[in-house]
C-alpha positions as CSV (number, residue, x, y, z in Angstrom):
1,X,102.2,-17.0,-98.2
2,X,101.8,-14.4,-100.8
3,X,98.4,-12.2,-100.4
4,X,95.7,-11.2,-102.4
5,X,93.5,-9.6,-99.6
6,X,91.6,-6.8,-100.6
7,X,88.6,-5.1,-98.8
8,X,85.6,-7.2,-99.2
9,X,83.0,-5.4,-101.7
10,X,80.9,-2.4,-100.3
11,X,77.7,-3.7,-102.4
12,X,74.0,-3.9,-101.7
13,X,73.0,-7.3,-103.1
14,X,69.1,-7.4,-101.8
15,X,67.7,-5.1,-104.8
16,X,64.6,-6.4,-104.4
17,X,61.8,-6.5,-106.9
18,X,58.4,-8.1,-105.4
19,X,60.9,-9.7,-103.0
20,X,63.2,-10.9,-106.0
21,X,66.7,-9.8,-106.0
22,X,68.0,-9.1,-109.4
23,X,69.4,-12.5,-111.4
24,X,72.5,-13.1,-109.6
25,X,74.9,-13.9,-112.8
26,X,73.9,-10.5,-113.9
27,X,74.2,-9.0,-110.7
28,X,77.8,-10.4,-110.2
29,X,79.2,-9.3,-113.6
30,X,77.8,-5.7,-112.9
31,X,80.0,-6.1,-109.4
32,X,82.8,-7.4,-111.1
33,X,82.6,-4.4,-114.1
34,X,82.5,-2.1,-110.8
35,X,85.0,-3.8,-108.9
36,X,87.5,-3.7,-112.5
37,X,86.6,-0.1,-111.9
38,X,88.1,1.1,-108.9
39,X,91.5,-0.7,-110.1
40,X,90.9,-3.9,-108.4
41,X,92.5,-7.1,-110.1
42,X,88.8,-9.7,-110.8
43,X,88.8,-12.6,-112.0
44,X,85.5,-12.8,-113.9
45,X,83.9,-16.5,-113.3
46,X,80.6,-15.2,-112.8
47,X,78.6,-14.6,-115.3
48,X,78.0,-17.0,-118.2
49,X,78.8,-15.3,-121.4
50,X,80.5,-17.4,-124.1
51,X,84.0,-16.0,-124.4
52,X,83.8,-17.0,-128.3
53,X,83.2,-14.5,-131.2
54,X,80.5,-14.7,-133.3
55,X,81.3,-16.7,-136.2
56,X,82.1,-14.0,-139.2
57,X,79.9,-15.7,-141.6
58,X,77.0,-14.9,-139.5
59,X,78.0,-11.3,-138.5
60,X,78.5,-10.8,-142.5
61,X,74.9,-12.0,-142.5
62,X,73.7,-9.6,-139.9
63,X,75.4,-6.8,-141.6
64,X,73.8,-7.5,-144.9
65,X,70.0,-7.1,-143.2
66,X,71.1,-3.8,-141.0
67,X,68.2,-3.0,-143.4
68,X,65.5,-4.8,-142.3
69,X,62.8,-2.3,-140.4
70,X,60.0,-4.5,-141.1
71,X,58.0,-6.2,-138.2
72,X,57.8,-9.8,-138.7
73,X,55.3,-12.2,-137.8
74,X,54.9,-13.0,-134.5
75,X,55.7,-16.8,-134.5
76,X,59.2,-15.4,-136.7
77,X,60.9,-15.4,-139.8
78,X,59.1,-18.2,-141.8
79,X,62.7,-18.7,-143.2
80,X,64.4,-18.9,-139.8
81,X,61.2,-21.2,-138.8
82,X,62.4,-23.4,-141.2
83,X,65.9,-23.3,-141.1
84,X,65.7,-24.5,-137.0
85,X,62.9,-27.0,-138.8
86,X,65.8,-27.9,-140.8
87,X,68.9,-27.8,-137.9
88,X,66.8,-29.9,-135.5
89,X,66.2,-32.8,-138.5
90,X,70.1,-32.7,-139.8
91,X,71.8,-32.7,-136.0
92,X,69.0,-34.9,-133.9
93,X,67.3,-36.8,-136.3
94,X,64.2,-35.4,-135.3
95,X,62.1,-33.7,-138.4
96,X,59.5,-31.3,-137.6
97,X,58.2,-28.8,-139.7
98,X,58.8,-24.6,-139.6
99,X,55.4,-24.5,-138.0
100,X,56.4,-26.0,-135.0
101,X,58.8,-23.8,-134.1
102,X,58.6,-20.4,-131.8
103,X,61.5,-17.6,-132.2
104,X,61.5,-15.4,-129.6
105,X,64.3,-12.7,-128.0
106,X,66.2,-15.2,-125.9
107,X,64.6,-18.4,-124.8
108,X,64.8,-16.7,-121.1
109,X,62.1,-14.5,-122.4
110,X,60.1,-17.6,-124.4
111,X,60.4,-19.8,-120.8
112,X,58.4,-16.8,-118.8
113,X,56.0,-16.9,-121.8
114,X,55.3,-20.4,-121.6
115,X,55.4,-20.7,-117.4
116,X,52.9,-18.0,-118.0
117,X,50.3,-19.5,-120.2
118,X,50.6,-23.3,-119.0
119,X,48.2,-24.0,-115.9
120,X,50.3,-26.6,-114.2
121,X,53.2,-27.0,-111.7
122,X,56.7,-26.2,-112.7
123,X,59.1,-28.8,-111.5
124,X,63.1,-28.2,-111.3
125,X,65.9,-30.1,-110.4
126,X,68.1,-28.1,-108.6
127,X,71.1,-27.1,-109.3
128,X,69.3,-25.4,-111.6
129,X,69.7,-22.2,-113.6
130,X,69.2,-19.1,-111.8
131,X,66.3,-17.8,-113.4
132,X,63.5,-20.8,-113.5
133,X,62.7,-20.3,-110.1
134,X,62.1,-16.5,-110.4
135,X,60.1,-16.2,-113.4
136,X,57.7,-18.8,-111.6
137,X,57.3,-16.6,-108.3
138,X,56.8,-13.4,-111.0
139,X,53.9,-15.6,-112.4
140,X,52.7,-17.3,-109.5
141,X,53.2,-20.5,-110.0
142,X,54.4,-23.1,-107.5
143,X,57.2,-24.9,-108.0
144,X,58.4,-28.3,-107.0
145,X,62.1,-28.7,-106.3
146,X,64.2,-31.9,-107.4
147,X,67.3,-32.3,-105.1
148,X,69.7,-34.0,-107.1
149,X,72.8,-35.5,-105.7
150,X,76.8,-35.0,-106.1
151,X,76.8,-38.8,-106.0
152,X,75.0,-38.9,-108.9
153,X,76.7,-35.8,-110.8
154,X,74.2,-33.8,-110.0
155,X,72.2,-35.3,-112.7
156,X,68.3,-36.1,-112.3
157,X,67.4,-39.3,-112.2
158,X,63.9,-41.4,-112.9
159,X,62.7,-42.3,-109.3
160,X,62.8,-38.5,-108.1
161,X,60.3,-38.1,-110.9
162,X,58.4,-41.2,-109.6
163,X,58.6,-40.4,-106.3
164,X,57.2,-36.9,-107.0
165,X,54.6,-37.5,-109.6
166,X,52.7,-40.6,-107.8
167,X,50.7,-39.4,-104.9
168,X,48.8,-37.4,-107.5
169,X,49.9,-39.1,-111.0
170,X,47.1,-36.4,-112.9
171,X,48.2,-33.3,-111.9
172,X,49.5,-30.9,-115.0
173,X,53.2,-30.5,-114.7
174,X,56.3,-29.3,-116.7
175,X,59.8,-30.5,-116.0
176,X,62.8,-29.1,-117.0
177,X,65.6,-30.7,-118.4
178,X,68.9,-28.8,-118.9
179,X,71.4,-30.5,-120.1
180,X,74.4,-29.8,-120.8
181,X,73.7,-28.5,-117.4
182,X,73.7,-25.2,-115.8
183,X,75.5,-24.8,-113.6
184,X,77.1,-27.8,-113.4
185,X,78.5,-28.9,-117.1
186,X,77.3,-32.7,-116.7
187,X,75.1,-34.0,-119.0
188,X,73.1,-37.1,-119.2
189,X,74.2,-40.8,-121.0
190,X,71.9,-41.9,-123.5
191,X,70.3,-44.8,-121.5
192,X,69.4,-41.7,-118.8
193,X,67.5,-40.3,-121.2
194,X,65.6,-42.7,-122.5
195,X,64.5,-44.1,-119.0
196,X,63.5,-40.2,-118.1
197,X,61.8,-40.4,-120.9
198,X,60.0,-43.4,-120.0
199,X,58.6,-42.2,-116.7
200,X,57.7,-38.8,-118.2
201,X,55.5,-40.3,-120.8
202,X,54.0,-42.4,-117.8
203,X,52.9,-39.5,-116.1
204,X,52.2,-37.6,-119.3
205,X,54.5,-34.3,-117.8
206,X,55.6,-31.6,-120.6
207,X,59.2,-32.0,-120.5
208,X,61.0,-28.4,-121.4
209,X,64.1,-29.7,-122.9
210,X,66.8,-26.6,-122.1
211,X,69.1,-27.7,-124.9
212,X,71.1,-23.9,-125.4
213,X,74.4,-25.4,-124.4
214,X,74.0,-29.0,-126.5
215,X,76.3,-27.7,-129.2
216,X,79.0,-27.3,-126.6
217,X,78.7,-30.8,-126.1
218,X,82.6,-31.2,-125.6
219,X,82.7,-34.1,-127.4
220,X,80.4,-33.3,-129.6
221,X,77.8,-36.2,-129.1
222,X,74.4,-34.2,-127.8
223,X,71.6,-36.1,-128.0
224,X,68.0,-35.0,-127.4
225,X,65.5,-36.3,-125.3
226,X,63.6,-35.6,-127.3
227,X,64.3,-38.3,-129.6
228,X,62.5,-40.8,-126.9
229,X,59.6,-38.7,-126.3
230,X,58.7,-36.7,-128.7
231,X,55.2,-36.1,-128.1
232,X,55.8,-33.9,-124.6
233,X,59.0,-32.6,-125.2
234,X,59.8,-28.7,-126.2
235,X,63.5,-28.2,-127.0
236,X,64.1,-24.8,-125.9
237,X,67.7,-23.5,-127.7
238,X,68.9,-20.0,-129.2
239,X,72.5,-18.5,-130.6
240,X,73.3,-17.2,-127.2
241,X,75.7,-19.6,-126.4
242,X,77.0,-21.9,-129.1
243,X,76.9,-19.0,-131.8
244,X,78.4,-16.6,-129.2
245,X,75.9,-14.6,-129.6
246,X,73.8,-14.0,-125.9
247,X,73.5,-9.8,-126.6
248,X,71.7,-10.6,-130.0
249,X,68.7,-12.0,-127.9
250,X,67.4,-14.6,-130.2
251,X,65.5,-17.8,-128.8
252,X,63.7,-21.0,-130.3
253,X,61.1,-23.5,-129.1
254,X,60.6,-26.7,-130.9
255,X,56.8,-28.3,-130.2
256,X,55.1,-31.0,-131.1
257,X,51.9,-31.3,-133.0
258,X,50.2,-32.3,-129.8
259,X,51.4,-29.2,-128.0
260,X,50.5,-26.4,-130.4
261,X,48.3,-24.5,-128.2
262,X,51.0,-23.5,-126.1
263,X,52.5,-22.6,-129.2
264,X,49.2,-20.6,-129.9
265,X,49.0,-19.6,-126.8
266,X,52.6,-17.8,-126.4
267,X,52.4,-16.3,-129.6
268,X,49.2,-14.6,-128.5
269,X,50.8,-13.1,-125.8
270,X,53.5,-12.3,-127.7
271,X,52.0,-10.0,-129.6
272,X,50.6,-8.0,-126.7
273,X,54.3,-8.0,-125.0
274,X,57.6,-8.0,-127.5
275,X,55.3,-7.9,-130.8
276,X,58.4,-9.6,-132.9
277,X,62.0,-10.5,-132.6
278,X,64.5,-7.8,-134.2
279,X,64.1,-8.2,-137.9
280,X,68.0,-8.3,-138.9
281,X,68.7,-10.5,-135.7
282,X,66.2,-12.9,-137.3
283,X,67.5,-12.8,-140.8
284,X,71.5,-13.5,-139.6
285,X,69.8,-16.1,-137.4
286,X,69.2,-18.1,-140.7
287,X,72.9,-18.4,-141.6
288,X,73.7,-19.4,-138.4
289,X,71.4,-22.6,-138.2
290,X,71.9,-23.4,-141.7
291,X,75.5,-24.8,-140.3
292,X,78.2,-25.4,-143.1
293,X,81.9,-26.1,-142.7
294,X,82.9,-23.0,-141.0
295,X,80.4,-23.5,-138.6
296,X,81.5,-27.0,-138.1
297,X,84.9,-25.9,-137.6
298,X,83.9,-23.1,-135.3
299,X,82.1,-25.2,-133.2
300,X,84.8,-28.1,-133.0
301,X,87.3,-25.5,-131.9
302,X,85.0,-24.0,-129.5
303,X,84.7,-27.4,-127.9
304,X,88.3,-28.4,-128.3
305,X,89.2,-25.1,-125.8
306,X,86.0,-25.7,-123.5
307,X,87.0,-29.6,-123.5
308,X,90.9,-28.8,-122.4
309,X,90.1,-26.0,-120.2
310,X,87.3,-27.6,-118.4
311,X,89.1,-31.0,-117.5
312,X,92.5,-29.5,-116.5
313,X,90.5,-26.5,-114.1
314,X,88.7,-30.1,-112.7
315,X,91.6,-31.4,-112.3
316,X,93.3,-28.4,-110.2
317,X,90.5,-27.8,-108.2
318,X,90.3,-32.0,-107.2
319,X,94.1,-31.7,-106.5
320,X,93.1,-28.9,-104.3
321,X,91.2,-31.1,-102.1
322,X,87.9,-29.8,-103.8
323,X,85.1,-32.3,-105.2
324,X,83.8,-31.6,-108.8
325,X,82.8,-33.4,-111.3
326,X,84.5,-33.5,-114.4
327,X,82.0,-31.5,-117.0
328,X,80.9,-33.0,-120.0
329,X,79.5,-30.2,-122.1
330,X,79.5,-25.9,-121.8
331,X,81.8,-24.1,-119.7
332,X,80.7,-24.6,-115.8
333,X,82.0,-26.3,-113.3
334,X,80.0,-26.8,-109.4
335,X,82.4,-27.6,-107.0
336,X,81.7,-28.8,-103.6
337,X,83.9,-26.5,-101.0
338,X,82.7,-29.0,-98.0
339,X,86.4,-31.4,-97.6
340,X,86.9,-27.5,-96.0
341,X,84.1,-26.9,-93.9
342,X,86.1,-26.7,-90.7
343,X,88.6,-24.6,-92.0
344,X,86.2,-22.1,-93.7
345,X,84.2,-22.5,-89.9
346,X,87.5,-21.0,-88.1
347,X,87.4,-18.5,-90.8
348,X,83.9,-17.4,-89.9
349,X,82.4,-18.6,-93.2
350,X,79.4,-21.2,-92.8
351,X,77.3,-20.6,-96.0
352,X,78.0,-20.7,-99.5
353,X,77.0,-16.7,-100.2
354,X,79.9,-15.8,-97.5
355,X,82.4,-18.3,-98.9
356,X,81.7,-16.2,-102.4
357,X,81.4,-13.0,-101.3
358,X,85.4,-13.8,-98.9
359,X,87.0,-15.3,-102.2
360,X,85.9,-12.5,-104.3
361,X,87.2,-9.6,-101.5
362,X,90.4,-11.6,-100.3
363,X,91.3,-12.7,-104.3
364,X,89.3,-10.9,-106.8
365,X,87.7,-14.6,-108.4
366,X,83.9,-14.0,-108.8
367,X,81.8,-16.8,-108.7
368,X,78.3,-17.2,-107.9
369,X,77.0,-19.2,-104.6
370,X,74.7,-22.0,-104.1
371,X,72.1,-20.9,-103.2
372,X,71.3,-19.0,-106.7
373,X,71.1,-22.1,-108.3
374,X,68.5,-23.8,-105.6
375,X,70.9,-25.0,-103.2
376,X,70.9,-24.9,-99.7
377,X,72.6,-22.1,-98.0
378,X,75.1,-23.7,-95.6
379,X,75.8,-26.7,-98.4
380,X,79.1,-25.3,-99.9
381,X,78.7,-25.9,-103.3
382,X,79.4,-22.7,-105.5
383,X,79.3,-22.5,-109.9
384,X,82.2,-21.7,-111.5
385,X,82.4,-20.3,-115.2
386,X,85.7,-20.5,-116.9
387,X,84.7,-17.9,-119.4
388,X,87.4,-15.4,-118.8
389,X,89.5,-15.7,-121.4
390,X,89.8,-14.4,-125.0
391,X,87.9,-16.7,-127.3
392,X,88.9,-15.2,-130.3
393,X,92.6,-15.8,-129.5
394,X,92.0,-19.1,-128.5
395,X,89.7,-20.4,-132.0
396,X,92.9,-18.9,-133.7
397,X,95.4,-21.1,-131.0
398,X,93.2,-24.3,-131.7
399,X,93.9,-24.1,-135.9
400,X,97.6,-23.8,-135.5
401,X,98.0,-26.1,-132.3
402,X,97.7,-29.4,-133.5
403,X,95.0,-31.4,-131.5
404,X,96.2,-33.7,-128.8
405,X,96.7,-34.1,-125.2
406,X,100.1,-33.0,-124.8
407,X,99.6,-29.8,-126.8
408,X,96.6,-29.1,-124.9
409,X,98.5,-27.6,-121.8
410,X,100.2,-25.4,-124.9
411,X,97.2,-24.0,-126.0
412,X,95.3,-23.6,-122.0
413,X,98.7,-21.5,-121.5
414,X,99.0,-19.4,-124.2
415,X,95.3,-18.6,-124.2
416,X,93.9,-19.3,-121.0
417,X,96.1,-18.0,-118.2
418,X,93.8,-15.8,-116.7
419,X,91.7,-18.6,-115.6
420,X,94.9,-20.9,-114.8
421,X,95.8,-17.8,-112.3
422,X,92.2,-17.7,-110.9
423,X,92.5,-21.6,-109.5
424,X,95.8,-21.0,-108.7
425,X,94.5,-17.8,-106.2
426,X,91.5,-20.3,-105.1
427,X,93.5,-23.2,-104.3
428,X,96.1,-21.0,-102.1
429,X,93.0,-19.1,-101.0
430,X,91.4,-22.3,-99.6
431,X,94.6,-23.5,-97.3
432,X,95.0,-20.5,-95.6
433,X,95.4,-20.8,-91.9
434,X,94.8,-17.6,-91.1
C-alpha cells in the first residue's frame, strides 16, 4: 500500500471571537496556503472559490471604470439596480423594478444586514452554509435548526416547516433557502418548490432565497422560488460565484414591494457601516448581468466541467463504499463517511472534525467537517469542493472538446487531474487497515 502519511497539522483552530471560531472555509484555505508552504503536497477541497476566470468582457469593463472615485448611493448604482431588475425578469420570469433591488459587498455582508434589522427568528436547514449560524449568534438572534435528511438528499421538505411553525403559527420568522445548495450541490424539483412555497405563505415566513450558485445550475434549469411566492421571498445572489468573481465583493437582494422596509431598513444601516459598494466593482457589475452570448457561453462551459466533474468524483467516491448524492448544481459534494465507522473507530477517529483533520495530515486532501455546516459531531458527513483545478484551462478544454459523454473523461483528465488524484488518495485512504 503506497503512503501519503504526513504529520498531522500543528494548527490552533479555536481562534475565538465572542466564542466564534473564524469561518471554517476560510480558516481551512489559510491552513492549506500554510501547509503548501512548508512543501507539503494539499489537495485544496476546502474552500469554495470558483476555479473559473472572470469572464474578459466583464474585467474589460472593470478596467474601463478603474476611474470611478465617486461614492454612490447607498441602495447602488441605479444602472446596476436595473440591470439585476432586468436579469431577474429575462432568466426567471419574475419582473421587478431597479427599486427593489439592494447591492451590497457580498451578499454575506447584506445577510448580517438583514438578520440584523428583522425582529424575528432565523430558521436554517442544516447542512447549511457555514456562516448563517454565526452572523445570528454575532446579532443575537435565536436560531431554529431544520435537520434535513440523506434520504431525502439533504433537501428541506414542507412538513419540517409545518412541524416547526404550528405550535406558534404567528411568530416572525425568516427561512433560508439555498439552493443550489451549500454544501451539498442538490437542489430542489420544481414541485418542491412550489409546495414550500405553499406552506411558507401559510405561515406568512420571509423566505431568504440564497440563489448565488443558481447559474451553476449544471443543467442549466434554475428556477426560483420565488416564482410561487413572490410576496415573502428575497433572492439573495451576487458575481461571486457564477461570474467568478468572489474577491470583487459584490452582492444583490431582490424584495418585493411588501417588503421594502427591510429594504429601508438595511440601507439605513448601510450607510452608517460600508457607506457604498466600490464604485468600479459596481459599474463592471452592469456588464456582467446584462448577459449576452459570451456570457452564455461562459456559463454553459462552466457548467459543462462542474456537470462532468461533479458526477464522475460521485461516482468514485460511491464505488469507494462512500454515500453521496449525485449534485445537481455548483461544485460541492457531502458525503456520508458512515459505511466506515468501524474502521475509522479502530483508527481512533469517531467524529467528523478528526476524520478531516487525519485525511488532511495522512494525504494532504482538505476538506471541511460536519459540523461547520450544522451537523452533528460524531455523524460522519464531511463537504467536499472540487474547485481545485484550473478553470481557465478547462473553459478553453470545453470549446475544443466536443460535448458528450465519452469525451467527458477527456476533458476531466486533461484538466482536472488534481482532483481525480485527490479521490484517488481518499478512497485508498479510507481502506486502510492500519
Amino acid at each position: 500500500m503506497k503512503s501519503y502519511k504526513n504529520k498531522t497539522p500543528d494548527v490552533n483552530l479555536n481562534l475565538n471571537v465572542r466564542g466564534l471560531s473564524q469561518s471554517a472555509t476560510l480558516e481551512i484555505n489559510e491552513i492549506s496556503a500554510d501547509l503548501l508552504q512548508q512543501g507539503r503536497e494539499v489537495f485544496k477541497l476546502g474552500l469554495g472559490q470558483s476555479p473559473f476566470p472572470v469572464p474578459e468582457i466583464v474585467v474589460e469593463e472593470l478596467k474601463a471604470n478603474a476611474h470611478q472615485k465617486d461614492y454612490l448611493p447607498v441602495k447602488g448604482l441605479p444602472a446596476l439596480r436595473e440591470a439585476v431588475a432586468e436579469y431577474h425578469c429575462r432568466k426567471h420570469g419574475i419582473c421587478y423594478k431597479a427599486e427593489d433591488v439592494l447591492i451590497g459587498p457580498g451578499s454575506k455582508e447584506l445577510m448580517f444586514l438583514l438578520q440584523l434589522v428583522y425582529y424575528g427568528d432565523l430558521v436554517i436547514p442544516t447542512p447549511s452554509w457555514v456562516s448563517y449560524a454565526p452572523q445570528a449568534h454575532i446579532i443575537g438572534h435565536h436560531i431554529h435548526w431544520l435537520p434535513t435528511h440523506l434520504g431525502h438528499d439533504w433537501r428541506l421538505t414542507p412538513e419540517e416547516i409545518e412541524n416547526l411553525c404550528q405550535s406558534d403559527p404567528d411568530r416572525p420568522r425568516i427561512i433560508i433557502l439555498n439552493y443550489p445548495n451549500n454544501p451539498s450541490g442538490t437542489t430542489y424539483r420544481l414541485e418542491e418548490l412550489k409546495a414550500l412555497a405553499q406552506i411558507a405563505r401559510k405561515y406568512r415566513v420571509v423566505l431568504l432565497s440564497d440563489e448565488i450558485y443558481g447559474e451553476l445550475h449544471h443543467s442549466g434549469q434554475h428556477t426560483s422560488i420565488a416564482r410561487f411566492y413572490p410576496d415573502g421571498t428575497i433572492i439573495s445572489g451576487g458575481l461571486s460565484k457564477w461570474c467568478g468573481a468572489g474577491g470583487w465583493r459584490l452582492g444583490t437582494f431582490v424584495f418585493p414591494q411588501s417588503l421594502h422596509w427591510l429594504r429601508d431598513a438595511m440601507a439605513v444601516v448601510a450607510s452608517e457601516t460600508y457607506t457604498a459598494t466600490s464604485a468600479p466593482i459596481q459599474y463592471a457589475g452592469v456588464r456582467a448581468f446584462q448577459g449576452g452570448p459570451e456570457i452564455e457561453e461562459y456559463l454553459s462551459n462552466s457548467r459543462r466541467v462542474l456537470k462532468a466533474l461533479g458526477r464522475h468524483l460521485a461516482q468514485q467516491l460511491r464505488d469507494a463504499g462512500v454515500i453521496v448524492p449525485e449534485p445537481k448544481g455548483a461544485f460541492y459534494l457531502f458525503p456520508d463517511f458512515s459505511p466506515f465507522k468501524e474502521k475509522l473507530q479502530a483508527r481512533g477517529i469517531t467524529t467528523n472534525q478528526e476524520l478531516y483533520r487525519r485525511l488532511l495530515g495522512d494525504t494532504g486532501v482538505a476538506i471541511l467537517p460536519g459540523t461547520a455546516f450544522g451537523r452533528d459531531p460524531e455523524e460522519l458527513t464531511a463537504r467536499l469542493a472540487y474547485v481545485d483545478f484550473n478553470g481557465a484551462q478547462a473553459l478553453a478544454a470545453a470549446k475544443e472538446i466536443s460535448p458528450n459523454k465519452a469525451r467527458n473523461g477527456e476533458l476531466l483528465r486533461t484538466c482536472c487531474s488534481n482532483l481525480l488524484t485527490a479521490i484517488d488518495r481518499l478512497s485508498e485512504w479510507l481502506h486502510e487497515t492500519k
